[in-house]
N, CA and C of each residue as an Amber inpcrd file, in Angstrom:
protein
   450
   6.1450000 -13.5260000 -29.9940000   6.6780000 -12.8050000 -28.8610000
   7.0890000 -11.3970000 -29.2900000   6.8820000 -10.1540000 -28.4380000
   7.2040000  -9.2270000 -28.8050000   8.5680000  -9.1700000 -28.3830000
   9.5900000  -7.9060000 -29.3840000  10.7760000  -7.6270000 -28.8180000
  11.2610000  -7.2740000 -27.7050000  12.0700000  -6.8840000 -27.1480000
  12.0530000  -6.1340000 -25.5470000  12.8170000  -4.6080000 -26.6110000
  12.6500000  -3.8420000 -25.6760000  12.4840000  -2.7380000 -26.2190000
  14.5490000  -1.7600000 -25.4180000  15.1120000  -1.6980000 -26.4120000
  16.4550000  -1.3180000 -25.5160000  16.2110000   0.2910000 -25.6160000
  17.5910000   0.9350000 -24.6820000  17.2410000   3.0370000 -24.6460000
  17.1200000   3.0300000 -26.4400000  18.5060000   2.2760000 -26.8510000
  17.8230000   3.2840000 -28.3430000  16.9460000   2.6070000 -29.0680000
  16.0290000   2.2190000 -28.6130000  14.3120000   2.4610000 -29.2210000
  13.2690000   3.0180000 -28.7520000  14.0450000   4.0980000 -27.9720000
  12.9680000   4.9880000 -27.4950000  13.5410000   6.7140000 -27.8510000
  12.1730000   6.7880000 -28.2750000  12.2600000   8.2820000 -29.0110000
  11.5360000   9.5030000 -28.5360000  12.0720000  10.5680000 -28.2080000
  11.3710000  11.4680000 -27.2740000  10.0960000  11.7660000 -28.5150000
   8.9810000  12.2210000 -27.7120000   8.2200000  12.1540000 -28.0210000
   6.7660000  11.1680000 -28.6630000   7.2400000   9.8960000 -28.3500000
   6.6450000   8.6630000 -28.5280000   5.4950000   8.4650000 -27.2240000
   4.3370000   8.5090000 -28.3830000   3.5950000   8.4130000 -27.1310000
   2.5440000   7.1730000 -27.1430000   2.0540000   5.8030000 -26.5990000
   1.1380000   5.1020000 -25.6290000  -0.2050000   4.8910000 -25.0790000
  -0.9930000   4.6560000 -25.4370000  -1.9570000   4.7790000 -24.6630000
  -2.7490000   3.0750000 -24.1850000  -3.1830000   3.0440000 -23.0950000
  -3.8230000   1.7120000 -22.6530000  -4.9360000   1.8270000 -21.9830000
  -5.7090000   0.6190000 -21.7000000  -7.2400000   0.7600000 -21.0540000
  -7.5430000   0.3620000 -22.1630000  -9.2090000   0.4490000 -21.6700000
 -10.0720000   0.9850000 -20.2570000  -9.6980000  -0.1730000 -19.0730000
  -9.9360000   0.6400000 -17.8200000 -10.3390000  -0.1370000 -16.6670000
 -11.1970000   0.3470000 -16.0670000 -12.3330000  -0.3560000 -15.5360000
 -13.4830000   0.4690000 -14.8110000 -13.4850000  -0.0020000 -13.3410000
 -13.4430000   1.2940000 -12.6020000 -13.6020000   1.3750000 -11.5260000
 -14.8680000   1.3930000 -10.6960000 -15.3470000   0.1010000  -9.7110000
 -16.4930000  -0.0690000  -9.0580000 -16.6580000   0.6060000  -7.6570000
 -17.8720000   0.7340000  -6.9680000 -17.6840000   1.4840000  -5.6190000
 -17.2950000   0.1270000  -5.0790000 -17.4930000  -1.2290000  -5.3270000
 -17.0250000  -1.9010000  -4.6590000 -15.4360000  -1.9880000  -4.4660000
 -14.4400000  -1.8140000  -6.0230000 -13.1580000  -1.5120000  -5.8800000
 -12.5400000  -0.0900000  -4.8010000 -13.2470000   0.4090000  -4.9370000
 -13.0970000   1.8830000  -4.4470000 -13.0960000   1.0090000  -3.1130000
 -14.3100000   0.6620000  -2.1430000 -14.3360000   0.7860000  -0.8990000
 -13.3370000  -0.6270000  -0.5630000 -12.9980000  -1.8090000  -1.2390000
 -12.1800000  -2.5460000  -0.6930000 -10.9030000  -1.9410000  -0.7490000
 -10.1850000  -1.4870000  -1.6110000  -8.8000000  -0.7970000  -1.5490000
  -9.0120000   0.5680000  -0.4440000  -9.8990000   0.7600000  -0.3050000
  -9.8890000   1.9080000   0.6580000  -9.7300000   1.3570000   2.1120000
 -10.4880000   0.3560000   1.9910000 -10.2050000  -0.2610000   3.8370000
  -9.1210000  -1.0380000   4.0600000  -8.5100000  -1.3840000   2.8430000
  -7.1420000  -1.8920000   2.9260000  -5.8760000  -0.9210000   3.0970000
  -6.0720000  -0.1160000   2.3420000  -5.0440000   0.9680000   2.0440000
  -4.7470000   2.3150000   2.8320000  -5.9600000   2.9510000   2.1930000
  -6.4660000   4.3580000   2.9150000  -8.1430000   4.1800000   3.4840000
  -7.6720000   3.5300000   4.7960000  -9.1500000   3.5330000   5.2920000
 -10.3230000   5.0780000   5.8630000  -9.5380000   6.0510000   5.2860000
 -10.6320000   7.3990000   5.0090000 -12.0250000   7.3080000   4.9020000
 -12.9560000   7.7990000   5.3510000 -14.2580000   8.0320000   5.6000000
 -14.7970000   8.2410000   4.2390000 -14.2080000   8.7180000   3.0260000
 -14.2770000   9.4020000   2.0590000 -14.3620000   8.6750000   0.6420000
 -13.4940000   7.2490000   0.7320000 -12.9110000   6.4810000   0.0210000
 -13.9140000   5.1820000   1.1270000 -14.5900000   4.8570000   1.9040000
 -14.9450000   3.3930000   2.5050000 -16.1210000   3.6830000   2.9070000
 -17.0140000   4.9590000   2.9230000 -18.2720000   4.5940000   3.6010000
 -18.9880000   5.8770000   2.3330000 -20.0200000   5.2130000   1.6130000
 -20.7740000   6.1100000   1.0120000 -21.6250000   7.1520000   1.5680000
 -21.8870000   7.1000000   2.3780000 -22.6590000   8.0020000   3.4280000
 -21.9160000   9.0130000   3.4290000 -21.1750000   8.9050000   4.9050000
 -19.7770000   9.4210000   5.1980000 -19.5840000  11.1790000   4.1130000
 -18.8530000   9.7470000   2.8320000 -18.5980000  10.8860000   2.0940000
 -19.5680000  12.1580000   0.9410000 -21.0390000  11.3790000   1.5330000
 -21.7410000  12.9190000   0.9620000 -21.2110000  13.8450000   1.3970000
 -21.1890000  14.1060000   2.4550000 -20.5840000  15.5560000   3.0680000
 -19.6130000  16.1390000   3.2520000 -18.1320000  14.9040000   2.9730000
 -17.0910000  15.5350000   2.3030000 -16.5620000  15.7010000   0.9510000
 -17.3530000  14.8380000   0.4630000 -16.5670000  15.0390000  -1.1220000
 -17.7820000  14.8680000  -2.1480000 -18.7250000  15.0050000  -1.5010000
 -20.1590000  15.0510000  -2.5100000 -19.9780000  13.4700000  -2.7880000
 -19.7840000  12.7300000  -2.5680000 -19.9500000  10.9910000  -2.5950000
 -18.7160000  10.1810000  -2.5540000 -18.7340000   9.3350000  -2.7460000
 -17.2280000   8.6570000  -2.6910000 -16.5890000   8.2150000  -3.5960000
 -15.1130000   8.3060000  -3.4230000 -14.2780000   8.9540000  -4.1370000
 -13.2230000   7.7370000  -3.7400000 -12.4880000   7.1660000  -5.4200000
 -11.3220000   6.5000000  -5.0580000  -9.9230000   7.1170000  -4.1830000
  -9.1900000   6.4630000  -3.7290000  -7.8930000   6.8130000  -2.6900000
  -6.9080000   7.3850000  -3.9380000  -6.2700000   8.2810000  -3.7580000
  -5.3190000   8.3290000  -4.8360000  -4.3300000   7.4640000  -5.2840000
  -4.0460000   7.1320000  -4.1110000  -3.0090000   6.0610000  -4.1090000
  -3.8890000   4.5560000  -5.2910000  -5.1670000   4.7210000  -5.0130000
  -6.0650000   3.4460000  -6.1410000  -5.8180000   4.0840000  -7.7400000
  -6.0300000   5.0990000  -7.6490000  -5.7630000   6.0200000  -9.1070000
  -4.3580000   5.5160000  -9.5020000  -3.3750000   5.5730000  -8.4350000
  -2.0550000   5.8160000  -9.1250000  -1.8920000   3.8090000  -9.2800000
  -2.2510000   3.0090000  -8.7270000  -1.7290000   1.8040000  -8.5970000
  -2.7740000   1.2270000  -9.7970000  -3.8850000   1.1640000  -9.9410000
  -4.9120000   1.4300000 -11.4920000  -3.8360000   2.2260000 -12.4370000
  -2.7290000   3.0380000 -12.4610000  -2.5420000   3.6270000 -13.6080000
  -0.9440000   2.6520000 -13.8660000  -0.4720000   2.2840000 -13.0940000
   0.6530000   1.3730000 -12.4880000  -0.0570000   0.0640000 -13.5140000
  -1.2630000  -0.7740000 -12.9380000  -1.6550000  -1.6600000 -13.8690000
  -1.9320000  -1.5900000 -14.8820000  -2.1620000  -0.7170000 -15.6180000
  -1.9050000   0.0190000 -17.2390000  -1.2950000   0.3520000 -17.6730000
  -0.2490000   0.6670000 -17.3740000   1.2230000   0.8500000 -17.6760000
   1.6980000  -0.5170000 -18.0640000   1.6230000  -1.7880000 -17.2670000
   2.1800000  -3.0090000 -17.2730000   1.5940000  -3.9520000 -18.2170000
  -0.0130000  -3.9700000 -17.9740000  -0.5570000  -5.0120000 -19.1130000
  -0.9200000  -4.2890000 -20.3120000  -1.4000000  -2.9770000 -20.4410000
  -1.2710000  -2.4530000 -21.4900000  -0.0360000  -1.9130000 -22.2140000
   1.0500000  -2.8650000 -22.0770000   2.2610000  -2.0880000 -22.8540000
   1.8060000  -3.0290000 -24.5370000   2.8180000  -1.9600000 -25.5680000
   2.4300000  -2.7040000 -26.6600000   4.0160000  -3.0940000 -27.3340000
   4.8890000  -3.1300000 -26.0960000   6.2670000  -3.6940000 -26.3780000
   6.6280000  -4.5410000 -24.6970000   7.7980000  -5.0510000 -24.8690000
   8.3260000  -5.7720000 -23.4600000   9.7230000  -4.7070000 -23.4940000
   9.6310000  -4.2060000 -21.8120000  11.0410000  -3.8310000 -21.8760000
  12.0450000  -4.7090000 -21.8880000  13.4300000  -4.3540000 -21.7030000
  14.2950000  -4.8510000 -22.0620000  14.5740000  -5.1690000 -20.4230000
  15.2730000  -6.9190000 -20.3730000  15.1900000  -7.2620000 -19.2970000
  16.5650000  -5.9580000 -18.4420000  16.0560000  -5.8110000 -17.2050000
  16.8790000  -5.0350000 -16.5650000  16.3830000  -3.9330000 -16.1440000
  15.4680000  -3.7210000 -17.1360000  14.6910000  -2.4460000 -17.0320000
  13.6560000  -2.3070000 -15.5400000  14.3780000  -0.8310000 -15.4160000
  13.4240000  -0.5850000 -13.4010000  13.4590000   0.3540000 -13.7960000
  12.3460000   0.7650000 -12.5070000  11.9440000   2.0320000 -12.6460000
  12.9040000   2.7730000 -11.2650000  13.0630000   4.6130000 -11.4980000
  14.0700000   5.2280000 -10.6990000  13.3080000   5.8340000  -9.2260000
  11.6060000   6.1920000 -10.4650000  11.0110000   6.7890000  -8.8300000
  10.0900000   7.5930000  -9.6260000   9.2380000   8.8750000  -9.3280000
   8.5910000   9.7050000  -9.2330000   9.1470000  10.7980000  -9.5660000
   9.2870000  11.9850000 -10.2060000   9.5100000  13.3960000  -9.8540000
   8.0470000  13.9680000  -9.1910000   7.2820000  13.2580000 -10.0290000
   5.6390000  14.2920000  -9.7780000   4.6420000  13.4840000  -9.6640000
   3.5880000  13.6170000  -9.0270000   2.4800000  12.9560000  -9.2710000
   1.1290000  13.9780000  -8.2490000   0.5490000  13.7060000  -9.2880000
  -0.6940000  15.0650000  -9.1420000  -2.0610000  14.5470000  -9.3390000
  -3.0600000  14.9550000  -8.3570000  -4.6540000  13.9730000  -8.2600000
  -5.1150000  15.5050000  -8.9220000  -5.8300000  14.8370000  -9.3360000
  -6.4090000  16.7110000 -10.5930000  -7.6800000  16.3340000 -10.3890000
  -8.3340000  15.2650000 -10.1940000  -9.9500000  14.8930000 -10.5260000
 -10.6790000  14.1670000  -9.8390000 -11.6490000  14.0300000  -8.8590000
 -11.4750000  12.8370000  -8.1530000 -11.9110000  11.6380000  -8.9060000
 -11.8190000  10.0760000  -8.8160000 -12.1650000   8.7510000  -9.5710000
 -13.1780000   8.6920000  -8.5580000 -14.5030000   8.5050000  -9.2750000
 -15.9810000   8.1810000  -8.6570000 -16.3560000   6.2550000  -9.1410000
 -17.2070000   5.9040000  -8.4070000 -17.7370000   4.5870000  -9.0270000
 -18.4550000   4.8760000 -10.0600000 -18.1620000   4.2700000 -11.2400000
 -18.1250000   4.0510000 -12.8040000 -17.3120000   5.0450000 -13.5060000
 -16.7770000   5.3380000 -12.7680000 -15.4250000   5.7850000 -14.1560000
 -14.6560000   4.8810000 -14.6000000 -14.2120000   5.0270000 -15.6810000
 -13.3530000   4.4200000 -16.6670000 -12.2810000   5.2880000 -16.7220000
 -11.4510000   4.1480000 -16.5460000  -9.9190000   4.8870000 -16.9760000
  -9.0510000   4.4580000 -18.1960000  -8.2510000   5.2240000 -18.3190000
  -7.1770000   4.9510000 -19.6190000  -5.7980000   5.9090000 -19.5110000
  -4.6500000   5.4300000 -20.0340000  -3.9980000   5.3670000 -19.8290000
  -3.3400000   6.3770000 -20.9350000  -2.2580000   7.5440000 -20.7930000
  -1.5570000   8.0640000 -22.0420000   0.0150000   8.2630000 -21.7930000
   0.5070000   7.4520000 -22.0270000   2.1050000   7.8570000 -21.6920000
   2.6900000   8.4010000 -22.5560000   3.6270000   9.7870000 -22.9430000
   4.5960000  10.4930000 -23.1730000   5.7370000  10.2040000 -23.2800000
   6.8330000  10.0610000 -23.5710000   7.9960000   9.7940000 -23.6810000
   8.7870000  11.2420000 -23.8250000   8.8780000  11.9930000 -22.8280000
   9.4110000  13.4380000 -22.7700000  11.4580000  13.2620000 -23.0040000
  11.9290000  12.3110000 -22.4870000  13.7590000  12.6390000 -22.2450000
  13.9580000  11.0690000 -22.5770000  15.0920000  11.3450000 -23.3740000
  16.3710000  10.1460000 -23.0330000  17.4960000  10.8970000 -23.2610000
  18.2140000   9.9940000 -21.8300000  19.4390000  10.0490000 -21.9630000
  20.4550000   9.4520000 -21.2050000  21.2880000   9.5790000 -22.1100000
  22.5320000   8.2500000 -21.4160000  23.1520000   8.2200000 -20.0620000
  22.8960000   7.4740000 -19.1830000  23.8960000   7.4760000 -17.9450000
  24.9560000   7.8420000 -17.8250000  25.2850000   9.0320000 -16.7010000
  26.5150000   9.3770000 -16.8030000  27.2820000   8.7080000 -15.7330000
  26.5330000   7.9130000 -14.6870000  26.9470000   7.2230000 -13.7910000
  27.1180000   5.5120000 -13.9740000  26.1720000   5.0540000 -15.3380000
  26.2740000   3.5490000 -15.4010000  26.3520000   3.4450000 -16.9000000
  27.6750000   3.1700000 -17.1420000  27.9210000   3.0650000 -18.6370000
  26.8500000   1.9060000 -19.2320000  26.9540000   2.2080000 -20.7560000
  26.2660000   1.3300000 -20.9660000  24.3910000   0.9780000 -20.2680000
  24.0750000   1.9660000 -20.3760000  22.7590000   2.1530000 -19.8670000
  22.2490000   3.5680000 -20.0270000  20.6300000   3.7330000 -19.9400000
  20.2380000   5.0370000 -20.2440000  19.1990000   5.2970000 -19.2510000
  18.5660000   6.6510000 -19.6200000  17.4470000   7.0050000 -18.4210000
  16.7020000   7.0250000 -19.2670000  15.2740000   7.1470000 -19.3940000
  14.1440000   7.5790000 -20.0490000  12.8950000   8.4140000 -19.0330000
  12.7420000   9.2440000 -19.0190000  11.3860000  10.2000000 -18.3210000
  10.6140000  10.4380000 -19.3910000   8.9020000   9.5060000 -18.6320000
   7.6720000   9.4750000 -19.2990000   6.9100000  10.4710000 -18.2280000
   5.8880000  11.1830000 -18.9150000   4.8170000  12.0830000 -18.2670000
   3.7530000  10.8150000 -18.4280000   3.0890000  10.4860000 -17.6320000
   1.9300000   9.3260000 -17.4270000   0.6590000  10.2000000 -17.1890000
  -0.9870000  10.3120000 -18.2160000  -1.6250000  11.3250000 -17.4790000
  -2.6350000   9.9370000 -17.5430000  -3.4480000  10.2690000 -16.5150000
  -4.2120000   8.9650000 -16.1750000  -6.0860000   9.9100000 -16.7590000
  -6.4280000   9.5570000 -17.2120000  -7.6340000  10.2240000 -17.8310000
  -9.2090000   9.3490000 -17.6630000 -10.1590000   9.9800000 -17.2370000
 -11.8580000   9.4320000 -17.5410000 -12.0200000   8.5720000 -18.0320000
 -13.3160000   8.3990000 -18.3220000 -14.5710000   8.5530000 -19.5190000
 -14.6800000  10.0430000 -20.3800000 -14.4530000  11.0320000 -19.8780000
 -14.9690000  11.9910000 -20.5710000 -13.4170000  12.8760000 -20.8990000
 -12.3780000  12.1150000 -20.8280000 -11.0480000  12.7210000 -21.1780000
 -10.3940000  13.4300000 -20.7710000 -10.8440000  13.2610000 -19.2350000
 -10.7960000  14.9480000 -18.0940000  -9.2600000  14.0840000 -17.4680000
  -8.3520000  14.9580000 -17.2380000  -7.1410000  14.4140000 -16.2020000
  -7.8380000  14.0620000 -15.4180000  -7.3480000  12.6830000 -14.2220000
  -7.4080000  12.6360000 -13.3920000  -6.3220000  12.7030000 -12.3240000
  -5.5850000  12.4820000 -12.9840000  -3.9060000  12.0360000 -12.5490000
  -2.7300000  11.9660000 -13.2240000  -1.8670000  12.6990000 -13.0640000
  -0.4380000  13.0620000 -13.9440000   0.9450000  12.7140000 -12.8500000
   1.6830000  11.5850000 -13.4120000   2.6680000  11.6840000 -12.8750000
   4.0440000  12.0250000 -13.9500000   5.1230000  11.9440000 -13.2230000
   6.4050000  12.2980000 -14.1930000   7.3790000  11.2970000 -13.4240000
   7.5500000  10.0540000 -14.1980000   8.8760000   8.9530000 -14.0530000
   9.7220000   9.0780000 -14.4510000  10.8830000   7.9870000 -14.1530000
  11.9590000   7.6250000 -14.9810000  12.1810000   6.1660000 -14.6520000
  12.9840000   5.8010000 -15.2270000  13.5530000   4.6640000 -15.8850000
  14.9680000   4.3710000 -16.2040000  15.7360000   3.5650000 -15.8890000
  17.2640000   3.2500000 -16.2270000  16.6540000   2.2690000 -17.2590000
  17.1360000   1.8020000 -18.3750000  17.0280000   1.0840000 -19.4510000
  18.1300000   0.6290000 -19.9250000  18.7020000  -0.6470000 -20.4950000
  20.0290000  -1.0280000 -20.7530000  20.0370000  -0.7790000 -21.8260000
  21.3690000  -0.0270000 -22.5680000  21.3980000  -0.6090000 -24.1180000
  21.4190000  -1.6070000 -24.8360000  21.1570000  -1.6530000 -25.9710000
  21.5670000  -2.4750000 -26.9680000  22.5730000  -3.6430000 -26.9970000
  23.8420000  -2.7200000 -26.8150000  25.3180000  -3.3000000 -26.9710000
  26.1750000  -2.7310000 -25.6050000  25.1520000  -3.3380000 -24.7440000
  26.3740000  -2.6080000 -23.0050000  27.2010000  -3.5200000 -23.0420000
């Protein structure tokens, strides 16, 4: 079993990476008619003429980078551990059928709660990347994390 991971074992600048996951036009167009049923993202036709072919939903990019985050971790957080939210999240590339994705997380900040003793924050930059290493997607999280000895 791996350890769970408390704030102080995390070190700015520690960085992550997970994948591959490959993305099908069939994934593309079922999450699209579920999710974001767009012309762009559910009908190949369609989207020749807006986006030169079709193109995953961002929201599939970000929830694909969400499932790499989770099964590709190479520690367990520490039970308690949630996430706070978003500052950023940015579509840079569009995800076509047969791209491959992978995963690079950052570990940019920690620091201690000034509102919940005994607990910390952590903000990761998440960039969600190709086959060919091109961004596709960059977000900026955080995290409350318990200490050690709360």
């Amino acid at each position: 079993m791996i350890e769970p991971m408390y704030f102080e074992d995390f070190v700015v600048g520690q960085v992550t990476e997970a994948g591959p996951v490959a993305v099908s036009e069939a994934d593309i167009i079922e999450f699209g008619k579920q999710f974001d049923p767009q012309p762009m993202h559910v009908d190949p036709v369609a989207a020749v003429g807006i986006t030169g072919g079709l193109i995953a939903s961002g929201w599939h990019t970000a929830s694909l980078t969400m499932r790499l985050l989770v099964t590709g971790r190479h520690y367990q957080p520490a039970p308690g551990t949630v996430g706070l939210g978003f500052e950023s999240l940015k579509w840079l590339k569009p995800v076509r059928p047969g791209d491959t994705l992978r995963l690079r997380v950052e570990l940019l900040a920690v620091r201690a709660s000034t509102s919940k003793p005994g607990w910390g924050i952590i903000t990761n930059k998440m960039i969600t990347l190709n086959q060919h290493g091109e961004p596709v997607q960059e977000m900026k999280s955080s995290a409350i994390v318990p200490m050690r000895n709360k």
